[in-house]
PyMOL Python script that loads the backbone (N, CA, C, O; Angstrom):
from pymol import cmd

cmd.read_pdbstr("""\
ATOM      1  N   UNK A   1    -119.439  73.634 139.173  1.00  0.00           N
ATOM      2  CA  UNK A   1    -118.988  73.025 137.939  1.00  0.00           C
ATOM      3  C   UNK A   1    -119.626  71.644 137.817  1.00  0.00           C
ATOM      4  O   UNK A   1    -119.813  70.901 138.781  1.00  0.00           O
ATOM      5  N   UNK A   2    -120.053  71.267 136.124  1.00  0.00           N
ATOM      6  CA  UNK A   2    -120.635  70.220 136.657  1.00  0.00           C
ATOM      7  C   UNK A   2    -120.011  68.857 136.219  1.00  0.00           C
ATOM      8  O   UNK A   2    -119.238  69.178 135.316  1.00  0.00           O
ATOM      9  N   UNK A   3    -119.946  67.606 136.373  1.00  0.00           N
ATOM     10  CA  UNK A   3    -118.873  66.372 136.158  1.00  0.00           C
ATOM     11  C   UNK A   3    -119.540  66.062 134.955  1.00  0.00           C
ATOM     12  O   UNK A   3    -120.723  66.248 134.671  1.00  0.00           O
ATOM     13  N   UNK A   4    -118.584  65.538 134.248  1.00  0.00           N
ATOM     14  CA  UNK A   4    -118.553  64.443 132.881  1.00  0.00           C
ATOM     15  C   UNK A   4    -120.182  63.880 132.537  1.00  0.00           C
ATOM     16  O   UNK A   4    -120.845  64.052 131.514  1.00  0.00           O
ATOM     17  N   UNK A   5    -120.485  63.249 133.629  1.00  0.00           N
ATOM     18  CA  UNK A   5    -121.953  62.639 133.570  1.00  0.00           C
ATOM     19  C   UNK A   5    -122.892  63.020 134.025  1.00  0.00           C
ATOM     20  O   UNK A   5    -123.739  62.208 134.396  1.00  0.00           O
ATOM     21  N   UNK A   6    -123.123  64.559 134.187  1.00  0.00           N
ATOM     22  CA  UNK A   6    -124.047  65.344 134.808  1.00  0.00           C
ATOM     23  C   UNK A   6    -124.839  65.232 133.869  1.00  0.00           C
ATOM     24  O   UNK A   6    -124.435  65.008 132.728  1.00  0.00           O
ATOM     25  N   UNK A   7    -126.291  65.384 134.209  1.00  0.00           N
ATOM     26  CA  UNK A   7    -126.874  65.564 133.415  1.00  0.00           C
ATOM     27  C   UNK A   7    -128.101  67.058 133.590  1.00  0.00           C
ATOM     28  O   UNK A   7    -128.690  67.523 134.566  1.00  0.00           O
ATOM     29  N   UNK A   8    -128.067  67.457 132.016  1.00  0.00           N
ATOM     30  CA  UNK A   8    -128.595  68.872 131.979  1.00  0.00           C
ATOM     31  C   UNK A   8    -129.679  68.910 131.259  1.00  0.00           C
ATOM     32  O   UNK A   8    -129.747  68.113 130.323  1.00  0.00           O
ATOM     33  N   UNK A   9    -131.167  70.140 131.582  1.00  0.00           N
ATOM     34  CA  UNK A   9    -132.125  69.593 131.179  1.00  0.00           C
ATOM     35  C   UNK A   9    -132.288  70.588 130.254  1.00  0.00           C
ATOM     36  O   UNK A   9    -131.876  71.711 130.546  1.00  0.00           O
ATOM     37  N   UNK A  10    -132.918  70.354 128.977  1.00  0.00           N
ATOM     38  CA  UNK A  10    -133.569  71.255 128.107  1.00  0.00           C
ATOM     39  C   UNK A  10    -134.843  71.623 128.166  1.00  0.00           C
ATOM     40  O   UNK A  10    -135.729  70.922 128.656  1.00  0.00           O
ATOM     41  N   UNK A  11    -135.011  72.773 127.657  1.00  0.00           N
ATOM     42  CA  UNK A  11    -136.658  73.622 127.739  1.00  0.00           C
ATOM     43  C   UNK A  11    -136.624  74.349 126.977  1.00  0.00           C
ATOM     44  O   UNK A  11    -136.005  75.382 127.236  1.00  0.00           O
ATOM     45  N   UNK A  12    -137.306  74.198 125.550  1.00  0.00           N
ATOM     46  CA  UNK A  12    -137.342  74.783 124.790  1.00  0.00           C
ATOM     47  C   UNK A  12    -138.896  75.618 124.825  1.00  0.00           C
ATOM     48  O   UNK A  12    -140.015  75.156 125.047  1.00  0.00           O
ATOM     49  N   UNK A  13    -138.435  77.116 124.493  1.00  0.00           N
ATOM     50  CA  UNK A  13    -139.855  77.726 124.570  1.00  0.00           C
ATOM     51  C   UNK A  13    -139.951  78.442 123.004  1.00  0.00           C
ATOM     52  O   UNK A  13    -139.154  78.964 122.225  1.00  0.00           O
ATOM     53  N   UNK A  14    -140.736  78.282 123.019  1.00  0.00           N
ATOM     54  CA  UNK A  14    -141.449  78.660 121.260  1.00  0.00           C
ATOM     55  C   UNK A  14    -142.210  80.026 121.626  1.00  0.00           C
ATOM     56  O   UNK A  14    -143.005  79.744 122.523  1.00  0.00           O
ATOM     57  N   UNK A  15    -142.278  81.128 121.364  1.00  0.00           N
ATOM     58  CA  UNK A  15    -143.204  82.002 120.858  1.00  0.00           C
ATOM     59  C   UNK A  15    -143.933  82.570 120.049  1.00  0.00           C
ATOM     60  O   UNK A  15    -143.357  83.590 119.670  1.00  0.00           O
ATOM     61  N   UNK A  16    -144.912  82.452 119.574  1.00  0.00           N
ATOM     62  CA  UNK A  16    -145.392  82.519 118.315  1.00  0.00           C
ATOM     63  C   UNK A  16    -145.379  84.355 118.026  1.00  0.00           C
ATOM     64  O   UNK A  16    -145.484  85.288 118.822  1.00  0.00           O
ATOM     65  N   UNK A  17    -145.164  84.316 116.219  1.00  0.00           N
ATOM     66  CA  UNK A  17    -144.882  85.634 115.659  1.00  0.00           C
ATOM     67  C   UNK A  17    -145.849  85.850 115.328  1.00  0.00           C
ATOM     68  O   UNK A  17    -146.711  84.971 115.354  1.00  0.00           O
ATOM     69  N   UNK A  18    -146.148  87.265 114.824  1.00  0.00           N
ATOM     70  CA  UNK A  18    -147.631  87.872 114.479  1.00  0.00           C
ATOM     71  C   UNK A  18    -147.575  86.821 113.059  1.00  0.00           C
ATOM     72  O   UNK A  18    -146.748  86.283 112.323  1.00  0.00           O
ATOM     73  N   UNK A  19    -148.669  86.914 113.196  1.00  0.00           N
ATOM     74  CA  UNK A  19    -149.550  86.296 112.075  1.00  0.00           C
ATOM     75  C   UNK A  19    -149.182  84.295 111.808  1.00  0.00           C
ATOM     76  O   UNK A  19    -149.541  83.490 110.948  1.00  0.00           O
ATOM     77  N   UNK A  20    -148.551  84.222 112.718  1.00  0.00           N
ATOM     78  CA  UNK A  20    -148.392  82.970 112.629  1.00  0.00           C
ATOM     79  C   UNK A  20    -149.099  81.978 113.142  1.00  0.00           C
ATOM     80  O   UNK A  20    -149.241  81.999 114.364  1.00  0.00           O
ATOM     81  N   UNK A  21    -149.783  80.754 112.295  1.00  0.00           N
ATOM     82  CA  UNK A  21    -150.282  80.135 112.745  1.00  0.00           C
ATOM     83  C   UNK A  21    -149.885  78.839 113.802  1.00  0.00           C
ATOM     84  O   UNK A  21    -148.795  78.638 114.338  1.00  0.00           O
ATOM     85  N   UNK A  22    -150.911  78.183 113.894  1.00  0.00           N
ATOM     86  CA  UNK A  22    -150.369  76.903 114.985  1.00  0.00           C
ATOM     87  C   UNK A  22    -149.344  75.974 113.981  1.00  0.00           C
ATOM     88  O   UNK A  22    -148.134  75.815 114.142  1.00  0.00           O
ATOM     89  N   UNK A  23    -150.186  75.419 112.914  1.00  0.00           N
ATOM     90  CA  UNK A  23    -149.204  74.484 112.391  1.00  0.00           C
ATOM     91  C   UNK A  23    -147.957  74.949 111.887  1.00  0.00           C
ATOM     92  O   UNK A  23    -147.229  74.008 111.572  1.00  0.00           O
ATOM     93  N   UNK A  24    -147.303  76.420 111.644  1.00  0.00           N
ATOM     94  CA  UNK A  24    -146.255  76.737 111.197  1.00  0.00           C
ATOM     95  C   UNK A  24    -145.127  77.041 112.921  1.00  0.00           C
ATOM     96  O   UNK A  24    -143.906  77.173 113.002  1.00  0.00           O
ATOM     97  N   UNK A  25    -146.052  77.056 113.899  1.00  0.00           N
ATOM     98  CA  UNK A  25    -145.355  77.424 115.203  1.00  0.00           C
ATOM     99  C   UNK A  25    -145.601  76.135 115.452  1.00  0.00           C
ATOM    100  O   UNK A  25    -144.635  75.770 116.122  1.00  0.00           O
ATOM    101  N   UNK A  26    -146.360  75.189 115.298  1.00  0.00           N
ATOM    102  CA  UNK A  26    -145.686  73.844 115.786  1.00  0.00           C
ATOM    103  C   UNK A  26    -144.490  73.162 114.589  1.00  0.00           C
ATOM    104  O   UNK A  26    -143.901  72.214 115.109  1.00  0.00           O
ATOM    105  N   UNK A  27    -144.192  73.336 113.667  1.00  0.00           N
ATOM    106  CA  UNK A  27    -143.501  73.299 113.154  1.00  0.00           C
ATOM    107  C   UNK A  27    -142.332  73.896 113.030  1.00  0.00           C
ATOM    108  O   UNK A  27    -141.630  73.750 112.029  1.00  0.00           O
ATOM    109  N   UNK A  28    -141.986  74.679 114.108  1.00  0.00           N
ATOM    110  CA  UNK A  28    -140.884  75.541 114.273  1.00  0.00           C
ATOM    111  C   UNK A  28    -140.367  74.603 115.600  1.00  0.00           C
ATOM    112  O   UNK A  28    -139.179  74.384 115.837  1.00  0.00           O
ATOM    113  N   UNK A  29    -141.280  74.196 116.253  1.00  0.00           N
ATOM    114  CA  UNK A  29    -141.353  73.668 117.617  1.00  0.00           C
ATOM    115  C   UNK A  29    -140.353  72.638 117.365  1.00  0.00           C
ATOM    116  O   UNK A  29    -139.244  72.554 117.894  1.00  0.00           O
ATOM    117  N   UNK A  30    -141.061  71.580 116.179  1.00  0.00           N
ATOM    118  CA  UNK A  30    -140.394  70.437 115.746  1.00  0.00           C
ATOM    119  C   UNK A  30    -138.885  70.581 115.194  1.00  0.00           C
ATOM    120  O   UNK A  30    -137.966  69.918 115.672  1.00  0.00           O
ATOM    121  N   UNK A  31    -138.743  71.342 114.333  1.00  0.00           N
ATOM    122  CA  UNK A  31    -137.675  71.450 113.955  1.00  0.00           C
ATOM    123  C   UNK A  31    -136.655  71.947 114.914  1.00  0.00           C
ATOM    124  O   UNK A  31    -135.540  71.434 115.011  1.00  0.00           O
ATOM    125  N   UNK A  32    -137.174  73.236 115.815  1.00  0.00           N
ATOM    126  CA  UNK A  32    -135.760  73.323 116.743  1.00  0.00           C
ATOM    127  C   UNK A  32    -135.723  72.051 117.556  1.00  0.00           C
ATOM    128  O   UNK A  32    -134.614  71.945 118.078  1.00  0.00           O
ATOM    129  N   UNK A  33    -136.765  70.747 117.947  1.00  0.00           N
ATOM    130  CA  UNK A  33    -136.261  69.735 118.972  1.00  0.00           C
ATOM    131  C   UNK A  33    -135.371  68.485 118.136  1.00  0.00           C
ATOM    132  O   UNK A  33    -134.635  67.617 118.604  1.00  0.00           O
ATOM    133  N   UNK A  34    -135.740  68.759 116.788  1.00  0.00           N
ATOM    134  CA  UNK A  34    -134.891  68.515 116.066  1.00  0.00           C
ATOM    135  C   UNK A  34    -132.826  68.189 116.239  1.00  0.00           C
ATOM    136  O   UNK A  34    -131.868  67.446 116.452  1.00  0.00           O
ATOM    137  N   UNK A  35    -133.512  69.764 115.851  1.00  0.00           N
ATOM    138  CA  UNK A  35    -131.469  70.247 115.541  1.00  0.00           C
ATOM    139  C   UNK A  35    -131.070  70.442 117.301  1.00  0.00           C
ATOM    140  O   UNK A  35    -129.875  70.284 117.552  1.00  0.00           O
ATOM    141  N   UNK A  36    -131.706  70.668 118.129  1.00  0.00           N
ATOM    142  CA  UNK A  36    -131.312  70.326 119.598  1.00  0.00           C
ATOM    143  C   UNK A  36    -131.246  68.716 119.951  1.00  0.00           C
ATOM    144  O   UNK A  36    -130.977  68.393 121.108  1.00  0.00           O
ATOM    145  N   UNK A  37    -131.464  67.828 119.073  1.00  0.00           N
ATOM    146  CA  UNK A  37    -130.941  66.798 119.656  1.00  0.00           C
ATOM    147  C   UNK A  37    -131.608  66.249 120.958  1.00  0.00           C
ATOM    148  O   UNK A  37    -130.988  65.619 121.815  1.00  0.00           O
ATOM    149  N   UNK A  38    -133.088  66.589 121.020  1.00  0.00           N
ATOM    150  CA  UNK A  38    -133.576  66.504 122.342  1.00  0.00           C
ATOM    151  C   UNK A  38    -134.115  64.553 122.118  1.00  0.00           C
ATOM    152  O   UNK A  38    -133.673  63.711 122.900  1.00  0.00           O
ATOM    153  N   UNK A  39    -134.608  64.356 121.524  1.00  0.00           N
ATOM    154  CA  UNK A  39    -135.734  63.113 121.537  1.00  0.00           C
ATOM    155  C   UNK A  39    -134.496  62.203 121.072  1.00  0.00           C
ATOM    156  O   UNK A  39    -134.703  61.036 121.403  1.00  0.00           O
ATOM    157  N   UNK A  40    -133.251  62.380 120.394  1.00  0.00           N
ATOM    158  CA  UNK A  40    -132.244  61.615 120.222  1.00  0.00           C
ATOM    159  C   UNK A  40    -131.753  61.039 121.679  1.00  0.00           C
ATOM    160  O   UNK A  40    -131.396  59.880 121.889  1.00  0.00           O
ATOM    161  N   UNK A  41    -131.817  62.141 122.672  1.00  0.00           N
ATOM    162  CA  UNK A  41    -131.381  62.558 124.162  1.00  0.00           C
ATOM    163  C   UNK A  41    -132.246  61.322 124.602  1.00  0.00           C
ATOM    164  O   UNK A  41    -131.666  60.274 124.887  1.00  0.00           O
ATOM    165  N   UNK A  42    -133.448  61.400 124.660  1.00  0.00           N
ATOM    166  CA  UNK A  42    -134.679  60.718 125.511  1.00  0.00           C
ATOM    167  C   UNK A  42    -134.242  59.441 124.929  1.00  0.00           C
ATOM    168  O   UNK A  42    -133.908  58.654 125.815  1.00  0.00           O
ATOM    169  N   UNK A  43    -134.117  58.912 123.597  1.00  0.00           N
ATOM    170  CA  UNK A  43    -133.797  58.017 122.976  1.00  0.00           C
ATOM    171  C   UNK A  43    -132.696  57.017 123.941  1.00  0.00           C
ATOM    172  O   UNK A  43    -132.818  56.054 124.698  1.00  0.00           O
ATOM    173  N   UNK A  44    -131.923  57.605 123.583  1.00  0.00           N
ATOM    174  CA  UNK A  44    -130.336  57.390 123.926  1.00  0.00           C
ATOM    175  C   UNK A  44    -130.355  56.876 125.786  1.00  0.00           C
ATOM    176  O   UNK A  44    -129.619  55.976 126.190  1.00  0.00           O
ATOM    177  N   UNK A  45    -131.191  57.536 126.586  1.00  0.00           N
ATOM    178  CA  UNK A  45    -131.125  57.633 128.255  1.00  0.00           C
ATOM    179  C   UNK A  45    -132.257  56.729 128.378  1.00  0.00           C
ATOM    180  O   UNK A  45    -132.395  56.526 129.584  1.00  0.00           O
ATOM    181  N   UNK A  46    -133.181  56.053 127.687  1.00  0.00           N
ATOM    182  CA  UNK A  46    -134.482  54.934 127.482  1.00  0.00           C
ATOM    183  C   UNK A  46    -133.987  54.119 128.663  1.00  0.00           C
ATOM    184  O   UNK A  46    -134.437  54.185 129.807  1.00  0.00           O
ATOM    185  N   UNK A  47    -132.752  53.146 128.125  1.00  0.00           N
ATOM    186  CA  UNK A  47    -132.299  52.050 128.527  1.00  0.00           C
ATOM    187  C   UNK A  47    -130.727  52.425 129.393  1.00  0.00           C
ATOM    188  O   UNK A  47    -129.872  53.210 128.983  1.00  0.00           O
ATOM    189  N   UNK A  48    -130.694  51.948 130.144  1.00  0.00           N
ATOM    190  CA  UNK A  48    -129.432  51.888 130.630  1.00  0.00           C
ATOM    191  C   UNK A  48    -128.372  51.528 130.162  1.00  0.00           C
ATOM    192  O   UNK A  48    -128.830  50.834 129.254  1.00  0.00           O
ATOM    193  N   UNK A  49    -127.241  51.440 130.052  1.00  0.00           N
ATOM    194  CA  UNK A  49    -126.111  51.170 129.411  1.00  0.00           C
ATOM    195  C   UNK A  49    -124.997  51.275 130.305  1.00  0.00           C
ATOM    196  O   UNK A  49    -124.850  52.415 130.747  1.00  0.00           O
ATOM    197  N   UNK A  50    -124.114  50.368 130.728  1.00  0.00           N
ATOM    198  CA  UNK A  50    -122.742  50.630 131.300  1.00  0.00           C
ATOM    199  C   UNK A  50    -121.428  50.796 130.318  1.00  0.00           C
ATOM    200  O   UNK A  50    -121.277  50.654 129.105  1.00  0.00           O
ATOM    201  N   UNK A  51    -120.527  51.171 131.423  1.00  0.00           N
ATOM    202  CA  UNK A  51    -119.587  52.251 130.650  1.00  0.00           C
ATOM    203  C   UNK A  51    -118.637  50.907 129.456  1.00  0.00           C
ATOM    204  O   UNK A  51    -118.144  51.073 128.341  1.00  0.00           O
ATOM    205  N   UNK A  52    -118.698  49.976 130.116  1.00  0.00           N
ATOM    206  CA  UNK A  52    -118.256  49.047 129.251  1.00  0.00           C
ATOM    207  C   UNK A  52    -118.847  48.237 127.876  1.00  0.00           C
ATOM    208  O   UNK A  52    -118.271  47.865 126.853  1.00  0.00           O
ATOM    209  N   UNK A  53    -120.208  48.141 128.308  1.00  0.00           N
ATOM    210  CA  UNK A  53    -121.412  47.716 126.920  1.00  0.00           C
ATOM    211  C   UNK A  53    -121.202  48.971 126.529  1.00  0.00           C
ATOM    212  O   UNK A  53    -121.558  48.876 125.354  1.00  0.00           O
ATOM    213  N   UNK A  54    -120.809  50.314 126.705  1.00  0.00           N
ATOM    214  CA  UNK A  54    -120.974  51.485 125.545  1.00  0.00           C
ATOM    215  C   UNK A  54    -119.772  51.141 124.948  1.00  0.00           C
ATOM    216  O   UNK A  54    -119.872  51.000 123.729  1.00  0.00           O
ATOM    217  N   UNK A  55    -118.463  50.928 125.496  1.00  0.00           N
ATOM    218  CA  UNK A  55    -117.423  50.925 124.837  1.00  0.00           C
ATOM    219  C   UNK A  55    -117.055  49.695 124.060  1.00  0.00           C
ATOM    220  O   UNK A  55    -115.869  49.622 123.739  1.00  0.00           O
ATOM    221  N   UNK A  56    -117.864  48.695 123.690  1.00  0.00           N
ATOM    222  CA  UNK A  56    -118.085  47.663 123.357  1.00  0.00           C
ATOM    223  C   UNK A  56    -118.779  47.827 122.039  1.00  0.00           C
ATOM    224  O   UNK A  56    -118.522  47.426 120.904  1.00  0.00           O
ATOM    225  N   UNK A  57    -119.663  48.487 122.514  1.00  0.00           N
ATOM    226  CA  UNK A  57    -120.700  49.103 121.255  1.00  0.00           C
ATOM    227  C   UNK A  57    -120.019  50.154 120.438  1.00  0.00           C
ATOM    228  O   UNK A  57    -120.256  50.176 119.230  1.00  0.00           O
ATOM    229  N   UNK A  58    -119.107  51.128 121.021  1.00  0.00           N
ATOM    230  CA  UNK A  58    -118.302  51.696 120.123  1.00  0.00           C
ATOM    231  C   UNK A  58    -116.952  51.037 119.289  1.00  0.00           C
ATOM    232  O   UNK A  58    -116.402  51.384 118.244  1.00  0.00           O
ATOM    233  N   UNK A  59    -116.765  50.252 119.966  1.00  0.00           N
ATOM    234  CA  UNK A  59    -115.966  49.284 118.938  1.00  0.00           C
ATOM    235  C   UNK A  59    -116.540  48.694 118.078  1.00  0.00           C
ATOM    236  O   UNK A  59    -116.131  48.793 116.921  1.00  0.00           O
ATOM    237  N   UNK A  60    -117.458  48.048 118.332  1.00  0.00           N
ATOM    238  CA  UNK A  60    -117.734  47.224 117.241  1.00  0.00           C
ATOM    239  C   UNK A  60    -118.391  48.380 115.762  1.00  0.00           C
ATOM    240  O   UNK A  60    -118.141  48.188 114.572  1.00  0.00           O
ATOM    241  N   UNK A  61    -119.142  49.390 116.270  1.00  0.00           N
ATOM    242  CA  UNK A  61    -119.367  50.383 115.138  1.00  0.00           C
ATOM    243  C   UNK A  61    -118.160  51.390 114.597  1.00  0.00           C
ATOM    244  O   UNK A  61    -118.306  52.352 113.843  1.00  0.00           O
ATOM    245  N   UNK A  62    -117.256  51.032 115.033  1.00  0.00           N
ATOM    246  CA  UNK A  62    -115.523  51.447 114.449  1.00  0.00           C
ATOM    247  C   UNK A  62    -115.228  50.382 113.117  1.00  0.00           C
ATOM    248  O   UNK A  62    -114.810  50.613 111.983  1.00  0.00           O
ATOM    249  N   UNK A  63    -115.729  48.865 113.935  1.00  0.00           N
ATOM    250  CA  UNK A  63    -114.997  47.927 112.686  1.00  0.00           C
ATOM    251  C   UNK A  63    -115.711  47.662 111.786  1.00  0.00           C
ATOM    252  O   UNK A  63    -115.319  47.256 110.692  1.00  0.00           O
ATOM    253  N   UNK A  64    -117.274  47.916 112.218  1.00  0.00           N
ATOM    254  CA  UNK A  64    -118.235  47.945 110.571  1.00  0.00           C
ATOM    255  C   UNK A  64    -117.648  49.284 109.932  1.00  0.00           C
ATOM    256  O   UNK A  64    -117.280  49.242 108.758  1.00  0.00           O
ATOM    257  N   UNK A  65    -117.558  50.321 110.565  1.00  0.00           N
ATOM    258  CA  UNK A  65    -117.278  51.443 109.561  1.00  0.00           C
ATOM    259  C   UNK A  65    -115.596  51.273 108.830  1.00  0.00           C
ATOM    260  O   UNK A  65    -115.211  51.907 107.848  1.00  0.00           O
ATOM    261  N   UNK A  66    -114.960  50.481 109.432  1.00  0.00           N
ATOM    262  CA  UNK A  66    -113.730  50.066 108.705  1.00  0.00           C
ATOM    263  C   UNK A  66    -113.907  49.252 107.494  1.00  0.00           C
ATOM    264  O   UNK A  66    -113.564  49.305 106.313  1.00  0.00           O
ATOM    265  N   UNK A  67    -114.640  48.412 108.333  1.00  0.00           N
ATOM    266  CA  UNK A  67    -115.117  46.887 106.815  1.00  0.00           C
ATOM    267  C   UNK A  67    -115.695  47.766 105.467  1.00  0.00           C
ATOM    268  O   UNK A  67    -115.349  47.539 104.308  1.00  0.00           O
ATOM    269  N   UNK A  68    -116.587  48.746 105.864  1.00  0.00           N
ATOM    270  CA  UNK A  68    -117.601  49.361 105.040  1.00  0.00           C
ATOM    271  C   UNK A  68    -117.014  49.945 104.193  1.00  0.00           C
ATOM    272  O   UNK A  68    -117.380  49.833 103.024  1.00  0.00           O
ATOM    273  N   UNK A  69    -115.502  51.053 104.681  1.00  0.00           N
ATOM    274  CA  UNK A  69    -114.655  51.572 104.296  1.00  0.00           C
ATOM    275  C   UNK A  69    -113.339  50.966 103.028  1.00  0.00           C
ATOM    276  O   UNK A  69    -112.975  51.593 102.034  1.00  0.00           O
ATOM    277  N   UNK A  70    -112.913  49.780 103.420  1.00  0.00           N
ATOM    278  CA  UNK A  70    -112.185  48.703 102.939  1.00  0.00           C
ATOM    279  C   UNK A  70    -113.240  48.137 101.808  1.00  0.00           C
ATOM    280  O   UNK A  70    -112.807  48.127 100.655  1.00  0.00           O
ATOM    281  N   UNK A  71    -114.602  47.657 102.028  1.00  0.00           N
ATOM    282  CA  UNK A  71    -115.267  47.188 100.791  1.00  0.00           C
ATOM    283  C   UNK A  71    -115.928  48.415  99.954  1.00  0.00           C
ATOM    284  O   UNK A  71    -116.572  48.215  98.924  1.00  0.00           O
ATOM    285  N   UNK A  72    -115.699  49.725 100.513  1.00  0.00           N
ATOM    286  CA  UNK A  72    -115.394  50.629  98.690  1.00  0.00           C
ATOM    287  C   UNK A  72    -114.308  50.725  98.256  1.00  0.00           C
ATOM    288  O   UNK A  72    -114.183  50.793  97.034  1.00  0.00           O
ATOM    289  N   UNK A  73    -113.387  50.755  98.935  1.00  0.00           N
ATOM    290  CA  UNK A  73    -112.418  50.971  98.402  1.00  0.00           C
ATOM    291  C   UNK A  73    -111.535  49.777  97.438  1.00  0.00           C
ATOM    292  O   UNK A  73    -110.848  49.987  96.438  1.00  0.00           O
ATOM    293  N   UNK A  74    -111.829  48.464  98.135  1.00  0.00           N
ATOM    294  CA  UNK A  74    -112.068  47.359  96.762  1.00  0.00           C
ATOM    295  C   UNK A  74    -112.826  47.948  95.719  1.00  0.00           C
ATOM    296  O   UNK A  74    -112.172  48.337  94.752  1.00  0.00           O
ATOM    297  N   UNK A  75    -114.235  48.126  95.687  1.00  0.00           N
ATOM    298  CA  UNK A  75    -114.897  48.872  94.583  1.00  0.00           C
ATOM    299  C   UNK A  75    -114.797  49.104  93.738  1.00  0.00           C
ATOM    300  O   UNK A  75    -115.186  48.612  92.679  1.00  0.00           O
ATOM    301  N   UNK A  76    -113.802  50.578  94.182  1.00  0.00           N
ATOM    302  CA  UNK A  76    -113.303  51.699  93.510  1.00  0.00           C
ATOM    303  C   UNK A  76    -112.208  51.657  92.626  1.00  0.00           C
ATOM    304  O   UNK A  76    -112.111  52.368  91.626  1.00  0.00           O
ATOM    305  N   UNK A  77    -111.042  50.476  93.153  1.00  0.00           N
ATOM    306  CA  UNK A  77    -110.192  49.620  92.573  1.00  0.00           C
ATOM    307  C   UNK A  77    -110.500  48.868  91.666  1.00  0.00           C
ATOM    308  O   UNK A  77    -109.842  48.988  90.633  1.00  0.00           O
ATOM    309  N   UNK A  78    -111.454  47.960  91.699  1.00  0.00           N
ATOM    310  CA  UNK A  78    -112.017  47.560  90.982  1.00  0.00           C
ATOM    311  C   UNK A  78    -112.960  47.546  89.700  1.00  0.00           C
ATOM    312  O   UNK A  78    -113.327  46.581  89.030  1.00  0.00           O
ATOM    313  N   UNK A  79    -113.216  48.769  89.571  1.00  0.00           N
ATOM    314  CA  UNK A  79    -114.073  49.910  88.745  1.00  0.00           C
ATOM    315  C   UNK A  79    -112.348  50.038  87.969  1.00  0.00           C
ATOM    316  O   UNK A  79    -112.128  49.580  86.848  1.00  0.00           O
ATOM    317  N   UNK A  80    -111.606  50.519  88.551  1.00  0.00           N
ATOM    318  CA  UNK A  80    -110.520  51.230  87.637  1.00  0.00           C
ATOM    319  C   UNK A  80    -109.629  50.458  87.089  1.00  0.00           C
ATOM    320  O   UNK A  80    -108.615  50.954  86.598  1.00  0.00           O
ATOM    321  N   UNK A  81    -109.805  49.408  87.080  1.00  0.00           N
ATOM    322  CA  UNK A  81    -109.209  48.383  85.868  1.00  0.00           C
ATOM    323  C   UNK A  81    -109.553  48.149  84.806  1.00  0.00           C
ATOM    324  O   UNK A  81    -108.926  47.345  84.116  1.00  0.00           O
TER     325      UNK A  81
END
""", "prot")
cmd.dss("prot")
cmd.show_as("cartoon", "prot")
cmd.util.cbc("prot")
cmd.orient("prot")
């Protein structure tokens, strides 16, 4: 079984279909590393981060999305007068 912070590797294999060319099979390539979330992955594991600068960083992108939240909703109030 593996723990919380294991980490697991992806390998995506592409096979190309009859009649398909390179740029439409590299373009299949792209899009599944895409929606797999892979280069977000590589992104994300670049730099190091401790468990506390993450949870730091998730707070503070809680209270912009609050502020952000609170100044439409002034807006919207504001529109309807």
């Amino acid at each position: 079984m593996q723990s919380e912070g294991a980490h697991t590797a992806h390998m995506l294999i592409v096979t190309p279909k009859d009649g398909e060319s390179g740029e439409q099979l590299l373009a299949r390539f792209t899009k599944m590393v895409q929606r797999d979330g892979i280069l977000r992955e590589v992104k994300r594991r670049r730099h190091f981060i401790s468990n506390h600068e993450q949870e730091r960083l998730v707070k503070q992108k809680a209270a912009r999305k609050r502020a952000r939240a609170a100044r439409k909703a002034a807006e919207r109030a504001a529109r309807q007068r």
